[in-house]
C-alpha positions, 0 to 999 in steps of 0.5 A, a space after each residue: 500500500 502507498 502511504 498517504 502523505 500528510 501535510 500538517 505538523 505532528 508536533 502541532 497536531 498531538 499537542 496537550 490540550 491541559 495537564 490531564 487531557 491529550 488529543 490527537 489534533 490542537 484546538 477546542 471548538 466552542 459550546 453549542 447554544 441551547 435550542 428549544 425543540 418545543 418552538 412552533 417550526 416550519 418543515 425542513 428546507 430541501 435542496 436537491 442537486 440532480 446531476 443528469 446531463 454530463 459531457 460524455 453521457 446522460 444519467 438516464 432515470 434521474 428525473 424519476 428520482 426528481 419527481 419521487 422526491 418533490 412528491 415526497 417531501 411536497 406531501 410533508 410541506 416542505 419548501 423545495 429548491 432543484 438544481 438542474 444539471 450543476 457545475 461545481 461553480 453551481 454547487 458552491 453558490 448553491 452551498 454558500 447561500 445555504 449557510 448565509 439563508 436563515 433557518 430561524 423558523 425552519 425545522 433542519 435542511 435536507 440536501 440530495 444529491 443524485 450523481 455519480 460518486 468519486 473516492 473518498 466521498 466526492 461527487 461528480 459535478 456535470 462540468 466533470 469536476 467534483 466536490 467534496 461532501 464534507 468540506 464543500 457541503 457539510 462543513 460549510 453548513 455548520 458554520 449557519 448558526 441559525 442550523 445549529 441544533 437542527 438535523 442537517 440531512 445529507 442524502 446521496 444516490 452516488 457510488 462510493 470510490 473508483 467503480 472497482 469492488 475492493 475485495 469482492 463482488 458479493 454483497 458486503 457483510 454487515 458491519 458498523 463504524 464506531 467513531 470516537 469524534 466526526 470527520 475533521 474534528 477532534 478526540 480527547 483521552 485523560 492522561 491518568 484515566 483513558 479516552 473518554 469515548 473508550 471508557 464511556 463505551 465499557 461503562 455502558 457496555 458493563 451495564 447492558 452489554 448483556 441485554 442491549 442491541 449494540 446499536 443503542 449502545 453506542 447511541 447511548 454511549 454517544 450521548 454520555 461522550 458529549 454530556 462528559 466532554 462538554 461538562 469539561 468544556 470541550 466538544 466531541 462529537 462520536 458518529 457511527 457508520 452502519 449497515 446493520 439491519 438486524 439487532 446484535 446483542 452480547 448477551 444472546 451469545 454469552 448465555 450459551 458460553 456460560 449458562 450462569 448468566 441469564 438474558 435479564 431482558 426482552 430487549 436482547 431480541 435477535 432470532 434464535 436461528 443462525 442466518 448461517 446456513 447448517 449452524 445453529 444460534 446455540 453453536 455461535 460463539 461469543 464475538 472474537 476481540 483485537 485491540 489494536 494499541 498504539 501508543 508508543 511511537 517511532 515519533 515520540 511526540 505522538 505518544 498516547 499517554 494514558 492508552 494503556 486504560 483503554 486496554 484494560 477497561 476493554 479487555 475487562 469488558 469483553 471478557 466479562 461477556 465471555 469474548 476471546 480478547 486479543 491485543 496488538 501492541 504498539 502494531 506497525 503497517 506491517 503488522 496490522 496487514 499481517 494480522 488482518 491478512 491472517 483473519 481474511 483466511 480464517 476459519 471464524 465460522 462458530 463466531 458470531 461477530 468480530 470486534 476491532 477496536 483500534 486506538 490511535 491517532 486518525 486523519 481525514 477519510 478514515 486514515 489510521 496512524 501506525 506506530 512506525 509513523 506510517 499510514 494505513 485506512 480504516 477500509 481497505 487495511 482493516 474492513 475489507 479484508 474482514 468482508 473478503 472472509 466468507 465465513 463471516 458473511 452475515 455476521 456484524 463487523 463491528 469497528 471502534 475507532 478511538 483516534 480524531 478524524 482530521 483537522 478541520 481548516 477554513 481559509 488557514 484559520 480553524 473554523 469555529 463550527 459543529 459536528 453535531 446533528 448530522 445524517 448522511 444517507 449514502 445509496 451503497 457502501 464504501 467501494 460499491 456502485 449505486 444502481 440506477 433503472 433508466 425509466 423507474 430511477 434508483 432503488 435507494 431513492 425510489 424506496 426511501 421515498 416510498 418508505 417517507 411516503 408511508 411512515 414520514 408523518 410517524 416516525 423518526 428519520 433514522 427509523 425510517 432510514 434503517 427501515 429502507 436500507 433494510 428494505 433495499 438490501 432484501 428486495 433488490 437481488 429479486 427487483 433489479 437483480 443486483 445486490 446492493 446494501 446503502 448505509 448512514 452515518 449519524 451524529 444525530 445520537 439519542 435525539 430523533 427527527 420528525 419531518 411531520 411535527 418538526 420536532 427534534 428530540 432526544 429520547 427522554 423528550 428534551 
């Protein structure tokens, strides 16, 4: 693998925060101001950018998504803006009066962008350039104050990466992507007592571990990650990736490794029959753990003090839930490839998940630091060959990342904006292609407006955006007969969105 190059300075980058608070990048974003969910708002903004007509070609059934989404979010009374066939010059403009409009008495924003997709989370504009999702349109968008507490929804019907499926044509496995901040900004880890978000995790983990889909976990875990980190006036935001559309709870498989411990509660409720064909659920073993620890550096600037806490606090977590936990110390490039080259070919058939926990420093699109000062990516070192092992086909990969995401930069001066209550809705998975039929327009937007249509004046947003990537991942080898499986990624946390109430808020009703 080439390693990517970095320009910024590692001694600026890993600096202290305070005496007792370390993070991988400098600088502290400020405090959110308060927002009254409670206030009489209007439905949210939408703004779609319908990329259809291209130099070279012409991306036929777009238009079909135009007027299923105008339908959609018409029917919710929302106020909407289409852009026809942008260049980036559009797309900017666009973006620029979007953060400069006022969305006082507007409930959120939603954004669609219909196109073909480009690595590393570009879009391909109809001049044949391209943006970037996170800098070009969502960062920009923190910055309106007047959005701040509100869901910021960003839908994409678009490609992830160059076309080529990095490790198989098959359907990728479930997984999810646990992220101790958002993408550019920064993660914080107590000298003395580990990271927060790590040690939040074990805390939740040690109380409903036995009982709990993982997803509320992390919800919860989130939450409590913002409440400490804010209480120490600091902003850490986690975010999740997922592609998981059934629940995964400890607990279900603990009970069959030790008969001792009991399932306390109905809400550990996945099916008693293994997805896996001639292996029962009560065969499945616990989920196999690595923990990945860099801590000790060629460079010693960016020693992690205080990572050692982290290791034991997981370590004691997972083996209290009967997993077989294993720690890669201080791993280099080569080990990590090493050791995710032995699990590609592993026989994991009786595991019923695997655990990567990796704490590091991070970088921008997923980038993981090695302690040979070297660079490796969450995708393509770690997750990809996990889904290359058939043996783990349809059991979650679940991936907890404890490094920042990046520095966020606007025009040489550290931008004071966010990352909180955002949700981008991609139409496929990293490395995979997004489909689209020529007369009846994409599955991802053609059944999320289907889906809206049905439950958009009930239900929560992300209720309703498992609900289509479920809907999606089952229907479409039968209905256009290929295999497709769209993902989100959220820091919208415990708070929840109805388009029909206009209401955003946390599951306690705050």
């Amino acid at each position: 693998m080439n390693t990517p190059a970095q320009d910024t300075n590692p001694a600026e980058r890993f600096q202290t925060i305070s005496e007792d608070i370390q993070c991988d990048a400098q600088g502290c974003l400020p405090l959110e101001s308060g927002f009254n969910p409670q206030q009489q708002l209007l439905p949210p903004y939408v703004c779609i950018l319908n990329h259809e007509v291209f130099p070279d070609q012409r991306r036929l059934g777009s238009s079909q998504d135009v007027r299923a989404l105008c339908k959609t979010f018409s029917s919710l009374q929302c106020q909407i803006e289409v852009v026809c066939n942008p260049t980036l010059a559009m797309v900017n403009d666009t973006i620029r009066k979007l953060v400069l409009k006022r969305f006082d008495r507007l409930s959120g924003l939603v954004i669609v962008m219909l196109s073909y997709g480009l690595e590393q989370e570009r879009i391909r504009t109809c001049d044949d350039e391209g943006y970037d999702l996170d800098v070009d349109v969502l960062f920009p968008l923190l910055e309106n104050e007047t959005l701040s507490g509100k869901p910021k929804i960003l839908i994409t019907q678009a490609g992830q990466g160059n076309g080529r499926p990095p490790f198989s044509k098959k359907i990728p496995s479930p997984y999810i992507k646990c992220f101790s901040s958002s993408g550019g900004f920064m993660s914080y880890r107590r000298v003395e007592e580990g990271s927060i978000f790590i040690q939040a995790l074990c805390e939740v983990m040690d109380q409903d571990g036995l009982t709990k889909d993982f997803r509320l976990i992390i919800y919860d875990v989130n939450a409590r990650v913002e409440e400490i980190a804010e209480s120490l006036g600091l902003m850490q935001v986690p975010s999740i990736l997922s592609t998981l559309r059934k629940p995964f709870c400890f607990g279900d498989f603990v009970q069959y490794a030790n008969a001792r411990i009991p399932r306390t509660s109905p809400s550990a409720t996945i099916q008693k029959t293994s997805t896996i064909p001639g292996i029962s659920i009560t065969d499945l073993q616990p989920p196999l753990v690595y923990i990945f620890n860099h801590e000790i550096f060629k460079n010693t600037v960016k020693n992690r003090s205080g990572s050692s806490k982290d290791v034991d606090a997981l370590r004691s977590t997972f083996e209290n839930l009967n997993c077989e936990v294993h720690e890669v110390p201080n791993p280099t490039l080569a080990m990590i490839q090493g050791t995710f080259k032995k699990l590609e070919v592993e026989n994991l058939k009786l595991r019923s998940a695997v655990v990567i926990a990796i704490l590091s420093h991070g970088n921008r699109n997923e980038l993981i630091e090695a302690c040979d000062d070297t660079n490796y990516y969450l995708d393509d070192d770690v997750l990809f060959p996990l889904l290359r092992n058939d043996t783990l086909r349809g059991k979650p990969k679940i991936l907890i990342v404890q490094a920042c995401k990046g520095i966020l930069e606007a025009d040489s001066n550290r931008i004071s904006c966010n990352p909180r209550d955002f949700i981008i809705c991609y139409g496929t998975t990293e490395g995979f292609e997004a489909y689209r039929h020529p007369f009846f327009g994409s599955p991802f937007i053609q059944t999320l407006c289907q889906h809206m249509d049905k439950d958009g004046k009930t239900k929560d947003f992300q209720k309703i955006m498992q609900a289509v990537n479920q809907s999606v991942t089952e229907e479409a080898p039968d209905k256009y007969k290929k295999e497709m499986i769209p993902s989100y990624t959220s820091t919208f946390g415990t708070k929840k969105f109805y388009f029909w109430h206009n209401i955003y808020i946390d599951q306690d009703g705050n």
